[in-house]
C-alpha positions in Angstrom: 110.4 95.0 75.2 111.3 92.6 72.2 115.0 94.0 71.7 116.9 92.8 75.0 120.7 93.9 75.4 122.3 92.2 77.6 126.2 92.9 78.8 128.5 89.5 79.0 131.7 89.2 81.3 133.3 86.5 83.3 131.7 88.1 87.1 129.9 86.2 89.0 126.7 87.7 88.4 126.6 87.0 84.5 124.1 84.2 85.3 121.6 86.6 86.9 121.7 88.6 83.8 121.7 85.8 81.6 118.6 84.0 83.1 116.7 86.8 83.7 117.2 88.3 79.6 115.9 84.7 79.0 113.1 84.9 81.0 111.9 88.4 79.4 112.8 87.2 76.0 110.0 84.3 76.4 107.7 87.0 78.0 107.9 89.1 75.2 109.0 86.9 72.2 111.8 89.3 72.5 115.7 88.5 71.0 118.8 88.8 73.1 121.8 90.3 72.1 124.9 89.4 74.6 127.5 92.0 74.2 131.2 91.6 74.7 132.9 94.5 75.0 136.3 95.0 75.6 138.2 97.9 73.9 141.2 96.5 72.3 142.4 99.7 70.6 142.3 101.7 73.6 144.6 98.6 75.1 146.8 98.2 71.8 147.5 102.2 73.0 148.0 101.4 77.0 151.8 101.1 77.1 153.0 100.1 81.1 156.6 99.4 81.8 156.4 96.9 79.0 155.6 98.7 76.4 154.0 97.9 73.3 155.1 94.3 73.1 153.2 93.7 77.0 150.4 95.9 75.7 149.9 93.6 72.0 150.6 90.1 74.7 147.7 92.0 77.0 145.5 92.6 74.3 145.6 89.0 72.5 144.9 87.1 76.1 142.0 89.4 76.0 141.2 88.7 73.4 141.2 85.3 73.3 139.2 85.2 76.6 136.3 87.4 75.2 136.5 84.6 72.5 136.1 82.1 74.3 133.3 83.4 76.3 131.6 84.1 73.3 132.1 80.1 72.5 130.6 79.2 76.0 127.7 81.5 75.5 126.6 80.5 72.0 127.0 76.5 73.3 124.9 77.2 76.6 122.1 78.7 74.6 122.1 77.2 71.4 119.2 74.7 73.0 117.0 77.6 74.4 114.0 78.6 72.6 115.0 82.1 72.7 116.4 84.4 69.7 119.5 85.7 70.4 123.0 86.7 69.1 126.7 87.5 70.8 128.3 90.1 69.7 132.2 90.7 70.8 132.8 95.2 70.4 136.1 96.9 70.3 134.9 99.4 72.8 134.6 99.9 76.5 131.5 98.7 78.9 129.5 102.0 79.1 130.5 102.9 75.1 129.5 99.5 73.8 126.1 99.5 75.6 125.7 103.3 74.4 125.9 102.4 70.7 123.5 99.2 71.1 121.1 100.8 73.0 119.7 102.9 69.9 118.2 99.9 69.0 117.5 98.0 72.7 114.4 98.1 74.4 115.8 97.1 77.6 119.7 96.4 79.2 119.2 94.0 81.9 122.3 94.8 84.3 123.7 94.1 87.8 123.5 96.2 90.9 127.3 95.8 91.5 128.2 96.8 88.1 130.5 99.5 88.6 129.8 100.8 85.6 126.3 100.7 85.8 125.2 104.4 86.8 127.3 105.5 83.5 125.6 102.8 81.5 121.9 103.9 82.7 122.2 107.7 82.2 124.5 107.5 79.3 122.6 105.3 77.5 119.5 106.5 77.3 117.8 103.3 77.7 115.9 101.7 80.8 118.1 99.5 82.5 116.9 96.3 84.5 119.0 96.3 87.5 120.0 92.9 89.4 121.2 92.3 93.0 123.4 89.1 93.0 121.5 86.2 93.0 118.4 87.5 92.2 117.6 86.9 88.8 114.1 88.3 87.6 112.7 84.9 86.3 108.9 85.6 86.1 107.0 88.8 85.8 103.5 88.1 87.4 105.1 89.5 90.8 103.4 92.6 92.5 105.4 95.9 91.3 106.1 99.1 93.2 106.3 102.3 91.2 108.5 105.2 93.1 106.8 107.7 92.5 108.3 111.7 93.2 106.6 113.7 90.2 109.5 114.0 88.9 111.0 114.1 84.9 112.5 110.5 86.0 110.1 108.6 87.5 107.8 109.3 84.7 109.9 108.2 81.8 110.6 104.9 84.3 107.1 105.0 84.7 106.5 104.5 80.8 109.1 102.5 80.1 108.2 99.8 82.9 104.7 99.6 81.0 104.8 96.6 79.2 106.0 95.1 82.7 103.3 96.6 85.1 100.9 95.2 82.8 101.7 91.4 83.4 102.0 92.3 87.4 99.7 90.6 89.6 99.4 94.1 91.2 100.5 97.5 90.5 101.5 100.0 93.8 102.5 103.6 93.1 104.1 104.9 96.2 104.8 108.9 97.4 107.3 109.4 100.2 105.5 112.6 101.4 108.6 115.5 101.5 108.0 117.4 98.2 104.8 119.6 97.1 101.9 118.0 95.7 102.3 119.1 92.0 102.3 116.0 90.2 100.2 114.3 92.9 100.4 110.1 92.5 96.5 109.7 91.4 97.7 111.6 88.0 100.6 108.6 87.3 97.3 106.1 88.3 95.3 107.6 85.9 97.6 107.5 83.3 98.1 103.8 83.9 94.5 103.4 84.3 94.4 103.9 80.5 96.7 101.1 79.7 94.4 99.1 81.9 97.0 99.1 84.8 95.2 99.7 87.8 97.3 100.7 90.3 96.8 101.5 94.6 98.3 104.5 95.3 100.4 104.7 98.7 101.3 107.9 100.5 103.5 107.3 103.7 105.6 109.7 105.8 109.7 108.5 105.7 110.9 106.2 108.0 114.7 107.4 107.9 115.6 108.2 104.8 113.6 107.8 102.1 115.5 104.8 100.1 115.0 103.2 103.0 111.2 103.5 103.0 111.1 102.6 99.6 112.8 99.6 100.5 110.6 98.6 103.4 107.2 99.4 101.6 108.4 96.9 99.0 109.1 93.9 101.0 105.8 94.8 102.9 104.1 94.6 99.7 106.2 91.5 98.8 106.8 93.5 95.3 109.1 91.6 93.0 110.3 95.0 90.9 110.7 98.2 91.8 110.7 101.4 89.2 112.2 104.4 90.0 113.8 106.8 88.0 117.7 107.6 88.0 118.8 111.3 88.7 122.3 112.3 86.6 124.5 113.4 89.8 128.1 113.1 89.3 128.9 110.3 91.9 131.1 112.7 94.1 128.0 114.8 94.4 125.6 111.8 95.2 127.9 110.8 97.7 128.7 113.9 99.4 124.9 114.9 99.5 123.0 111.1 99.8 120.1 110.1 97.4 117.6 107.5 97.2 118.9 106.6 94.0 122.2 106.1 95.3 120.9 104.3 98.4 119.0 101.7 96.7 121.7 101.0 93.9 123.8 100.3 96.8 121.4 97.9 99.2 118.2 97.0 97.0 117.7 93.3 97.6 114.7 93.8 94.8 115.5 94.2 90.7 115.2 97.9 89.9 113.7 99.3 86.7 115.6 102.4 86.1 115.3 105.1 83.6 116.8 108.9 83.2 
């Protein structure tokens, strides 16, 4: 996980993502690219009441606020001993991160991104997922692998490896509701050859099941959890309820998600 994208704006949370892209960057001897993106020609196009004269005065205070941000971030970590560039993208959120991420080991997000579903499944790339104020600043934590036998747990089971190997201990854990198919001891062996030994846990729900998942991990004080991200349309997700859903919404833990 050398290649570290990670999205800049002026929320609240932009430290979190910051600090923790930082962190992994040391971790890894890893480089950071802080994106800025903000699609001016989509704006340049966006004619309110105004017209195009509000829509060019829009775009140039956007533009000069993405500018400055860009200023403030190269000044803040111009002393860290971290490689790292900002980059400022005429494109939107979830388009900007798309492109990058052909080239990006790792987007380290926020939980309360709205856009942050889009940006996971449309990029293609796993994303490190914050809850506000809880930046991810050292990676020797235990680690809890979600574990349903499915196509997306085991590509976020793969691409969390170079994080389960610095944990100080690795728990796979089955939420027993499905058939026994891909049983949990397979995804232990396969860490076991990346010398990643891993205790497997097989519980019956308590309520629903992000809500087990979210109580084994603070019983297991793990720092990380890695799940995989299923690509429902959010009406669906909402109508039906999901454990991904659930735990974007309330996770007080980082997630590593993949699709």
């Amino acid at each position: 996980m050398r290649s570290i994208l990670c999205p800049a704006d002026s929320a609240d949370t932009l430290d979190d993502r910051v600090e923790t892209a930082l962190a992994l960057a040391r971790t890894t001897r890893g480089h950071v690219t802080f994106q800025i993106a903000t699609p001016f020609a989509q704006m340049a196009l966006w004619e309110p009441f105004g017209g195009a004269a509000l829509s060019a005065e829009v775009v140039n205070e956007v533009r000069a606020a993405d500018e400055q941000l860009g200023v403030d971030l190269d000044k803040r970590l111009a002393p860290q001993d971290v490689a790292f560039d900002v980059v400022l993208v005429d494109q939107g959120r979830v388009e900007g991160v798309a492109a990058a991420a052909r080239f990006t080991d790792l987007i380290v997000a926020s939980l309360d991104d709205p856009a942050l579903e889009e940006v996971a499944i449309g990029s293609r790339c796993p994303v490190l997922a914050l809850p506000k104020g809880v930046p991810m600043l050292a990676f020797d934590c235990p680690m809890l692998l979600a574990w349903d036998g499915g196509h997306e747990s085991a590509a976020a089971m793969r691409a969390a490896l170079p994080l389960l190997a610095q944990a100080s201990a690795v728990h796979i854990l089955t939420v027993r509701e499905k058939d026994d198919s891909f049983p949990a001891r397979e995804a232990a062996s396969y860490l076991s050859r990346h010398d990643i030994h891993a205790e497997v846990h097989e519980i019956e729900r308590h309520g629903s099941i992000g809500a087990t998942i979210a109580e084994t991990a603070r019983e297991l004080g793990a720092g990380l959890i890695v799940m995989g991200l299923f690509g429902k349309s959010r009406l669906r997700e909402l109508l039906l309820g999901g454990v991904s859903r659930e735990l974007l919404d309330k996770s007080l833990v980082p997630l590593l998600l993949a699709h």
